[in-house]
Every structure is written in structure tokens, then in C-alpha cells.
N, C-alpha and C positions, 0 to 999 in steps of 0.2 A: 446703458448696458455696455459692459465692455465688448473690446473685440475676441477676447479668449471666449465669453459667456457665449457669444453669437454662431462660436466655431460651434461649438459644440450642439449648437441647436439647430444650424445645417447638418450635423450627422445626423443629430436623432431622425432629422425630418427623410433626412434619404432614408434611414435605417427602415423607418415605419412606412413608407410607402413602397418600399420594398419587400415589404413581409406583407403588405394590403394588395399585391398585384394580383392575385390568381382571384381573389374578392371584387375586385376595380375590373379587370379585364387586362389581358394584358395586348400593351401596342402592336399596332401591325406592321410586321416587319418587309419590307421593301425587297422583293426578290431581283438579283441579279440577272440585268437580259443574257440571254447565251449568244453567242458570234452566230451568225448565218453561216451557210454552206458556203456562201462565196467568202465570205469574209474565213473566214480556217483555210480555203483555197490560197488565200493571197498570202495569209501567213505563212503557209507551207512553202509554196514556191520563193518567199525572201529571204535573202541572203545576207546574213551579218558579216560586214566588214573582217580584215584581218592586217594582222602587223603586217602582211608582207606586200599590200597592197600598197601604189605609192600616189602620191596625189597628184592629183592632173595638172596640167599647166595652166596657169593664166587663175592658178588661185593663189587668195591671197596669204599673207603669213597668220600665223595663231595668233590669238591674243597675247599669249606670253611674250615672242616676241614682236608685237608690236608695244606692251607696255620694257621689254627692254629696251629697245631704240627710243623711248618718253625718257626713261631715267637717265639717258644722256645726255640730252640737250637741257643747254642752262641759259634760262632765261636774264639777261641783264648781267651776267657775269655773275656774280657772288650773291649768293642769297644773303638775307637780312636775317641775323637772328634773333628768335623771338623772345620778349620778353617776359621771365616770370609771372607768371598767374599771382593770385593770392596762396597762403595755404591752404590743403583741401581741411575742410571741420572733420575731427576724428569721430565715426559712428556714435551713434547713442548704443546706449546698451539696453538692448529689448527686453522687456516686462517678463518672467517666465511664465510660460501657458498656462492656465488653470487648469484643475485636475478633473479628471472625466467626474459625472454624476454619480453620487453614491448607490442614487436609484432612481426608477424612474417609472413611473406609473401612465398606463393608457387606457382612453375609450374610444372607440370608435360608433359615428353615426350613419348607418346607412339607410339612403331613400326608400322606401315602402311601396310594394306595387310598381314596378319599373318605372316608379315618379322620379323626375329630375328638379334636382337641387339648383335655384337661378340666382344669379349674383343680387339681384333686389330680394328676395328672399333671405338669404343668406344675410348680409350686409343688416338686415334689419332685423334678424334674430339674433347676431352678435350684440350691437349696439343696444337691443331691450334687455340683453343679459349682462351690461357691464364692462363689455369688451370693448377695446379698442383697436382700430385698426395700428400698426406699429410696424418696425423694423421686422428686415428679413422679408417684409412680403406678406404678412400675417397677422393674426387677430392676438391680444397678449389682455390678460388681468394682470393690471400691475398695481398696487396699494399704495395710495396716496404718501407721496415723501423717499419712496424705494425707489431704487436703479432698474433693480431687473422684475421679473413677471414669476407669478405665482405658479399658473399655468397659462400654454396658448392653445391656440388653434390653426390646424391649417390643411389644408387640402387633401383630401387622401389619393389622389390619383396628380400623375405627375403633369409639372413639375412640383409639386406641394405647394405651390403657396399662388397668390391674387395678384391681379393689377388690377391696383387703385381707379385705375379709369377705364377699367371693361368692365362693372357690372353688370349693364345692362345686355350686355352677349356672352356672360358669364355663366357656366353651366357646369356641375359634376353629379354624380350620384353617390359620395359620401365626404364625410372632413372628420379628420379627428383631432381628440384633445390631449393634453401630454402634460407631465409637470415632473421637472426634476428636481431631484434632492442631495445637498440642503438648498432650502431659498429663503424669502424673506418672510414665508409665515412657518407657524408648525406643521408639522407633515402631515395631520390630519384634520387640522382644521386648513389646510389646501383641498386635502383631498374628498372634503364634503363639500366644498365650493367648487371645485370641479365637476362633482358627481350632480350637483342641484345645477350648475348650468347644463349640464350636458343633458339632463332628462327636460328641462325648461325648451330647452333648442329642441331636440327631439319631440316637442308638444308643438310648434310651431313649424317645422319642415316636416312633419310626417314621417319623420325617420326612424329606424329601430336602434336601439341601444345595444351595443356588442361589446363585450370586455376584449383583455389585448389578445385574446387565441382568435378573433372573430367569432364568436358564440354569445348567443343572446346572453344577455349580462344578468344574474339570478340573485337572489336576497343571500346566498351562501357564497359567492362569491364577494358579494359586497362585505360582508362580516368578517371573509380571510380578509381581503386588504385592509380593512379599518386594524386589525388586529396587528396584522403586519405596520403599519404607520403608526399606532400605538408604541411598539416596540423598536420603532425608528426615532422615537419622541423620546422613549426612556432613555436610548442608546446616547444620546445626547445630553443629556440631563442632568 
């Protein structure tokens, strides 16, 4: 997977987990302490310096000039000059970034009954559906012989995505799935592998299926995007 592919799959994942905060919850923000009565006392009463104050005796000189009194003195008489380096290698010239996604299609899965979603749960419903764990932190369907992924999965509450080695204190109450386009299948035969893992996983976490507004995900819904991905298909064609 390139590194342009990957930029872009760290936006999407901030973008979607920032439209899932008020769903997720959002973090609790850290109030700033207020100064004490004494503590606003001490500030009021001190006094900031002024140019016209002069520095007491028995202190010592600034840095400035004690690093001017260093550039005088010469160690051994005559410095030694140094010898030429190699020449530096002139840059490479960088890859141009790839172009944002033509489209991009989402579900989201959220826990049922304020049940929590555990990283051995999770981890073993990815892997019965196909998935891999992969780059970025996240779960990828990626079709045998391809660079990049069909679609992935990843966290829906921040930071969006897993460590490999906390499942077992691993815990969220939803993750969703995303696939951008174009990629390396057709846009609708993705986006019926997407929609069969996602209701498979949702049989297995006890989770509810939400399309991208956050609303349960409906057979009319599903017939506009197939429609719309048909018409992504043709567009191409």
C-alpha cells in the first residue's frame, strides 16, 4: 500500500470518527484549575522589571557577552582548516500525491443494549469474516495479488484504530467500515462484500447496523447505494 494510499486513509478515519463523536460520546474535557486567593494576591503585589533598573553588583555578565569574551580567545594559535566533505546527493524528486477518493461509502456498527465491544470479540469477528489485521492500526480486506484493500475497518471512537497487543483490555462500543473508490474490485461488487461483512460482524457483536447518517440502515437505503455504485461502474466503463 502506498504512502499517498495510507495519507488518505488517515483522513478518512479522522473525518468518520469525527462525524461519530456525538454517537461515541464525546471526551471529557480537562477543566483548568483557577489561582487561589492567595495565589492572585502574590500576582497583584509583583512587580515586573524595567529598563531603568540597573543590575546589582557582584552579578555576573550575560551570556552574550560571555560568549563574546569565548570568540576571542584562540586555542593553539591558528585554527586548522577543515577539510571538504563529500558532495551532498542532490534530493530525489518526490512521487506526486495521489488524488483524493472519487467516493467513498460507510457503515457503521454500534453495540446493542449498552453492551461493550472487547478486543477478543472483535479480533475474532474480523478474522471469521476475512479480515486482516494490517497497516495503519486496522482491519483491511485485501484480495489476493492487490497492494491496497477493498475496504477496512476501524475503530469508531478515538483514536480510530487497535493495538495489536491490547486485545485482551481492549474495549469500544462501535467500529465502522469504509471503502474508497476507485480500488481494486468493482464498486459494487466491494460494496456487497462490505455490506455481507458488516451484517456477519453485526451477528456476532450484537451490534446494530447504521448507514453513514447514523440511522439504522433500511432495504431503501441499501437499493440507493447499490444504484449509485452501479452508476460508478458504468462511469468507468
Amino acid at each position: 500500500m502506498e504512502t499517498s494510499t495510507l495519507r488518505w486513509i488517515i483522513i478518512i478515519i479522522g473525518a468518520l470518527i469525527l462525524a461519530s463523536i456525538f454517537l461515541f460520546g464525546n471526551p471529557a474535557r480537562k477543566r483548568k484549575p483557577r489561582a487561589s486567593r492567595h495565589e492572585e494576591k502574590q500576582m497583584a503585589g509583583r512587580q515586573e522589571p524595567t529598563l531603568d533598573e540597573k543590575p546589582e553588583a557582584g552579578v555576573s555578565k550575560s551570556a552574550g557577552d560571555a560568549e563574546a569574551g569565548q570568540g576571542e580567545l584562540a586555542i593553539g594559535g591558528e585554527t586548522d582548516a577543515e577539510e571538504p566533505g563529500p558532495p551532498a546527493e542532490p534530493p530525489r524528486p518526490r512521487k506526486p500525491p495521489a488524488p483524493p477518493p472519487e467516493k467513498i461509502a460507510t457503515l457503521f456498527l454500534l453495540a446493542r443494549d449498552n453492551h461493550i465491544i472487547n478486543g477478543a470479540e472483535l479480533l475474532k469477528a474480523a478474522l471469521n469474516t476475512g479480515m486482516e489485521f494490517g497497516k495503519m492500526g486496522i482491519f483491511h480486506r485485501i484480495p489476493e495479488g492487490a497492494d491496497s484493500s477493498v475496504f477496512s475497518l476501524a475503530n469508531a471512537a478515538k483514536p480510530g484504530v487497535f493495538e495489536r497487543d491490547e486485545w485482551n483490555t481492549f474495549e469500544t462500543s462501535g467500529v465502522v467500515l469504509f471503502m474508497t473508490l476507485p480500488g481494486p474490485a468493482y464498486a459494487l461488487d466491494a460494496w456487497d462484500s462490505m455490506l455481507a461483512t458488516a451484517r456477519r460482524m453485526g451477528e456476532i457483536l450484537q451490534a446494530e447496523l447504521l448507514d453513514d447518517q447514523h440511522k439504522p440502515f433500511t432495504r431503501q437505503k441499501e437499493a440507493q447505494i447499490r444504484e449509485e455504485m452501479r452508476e460508478y461502474d458504468r462511469s468507468k466503463s
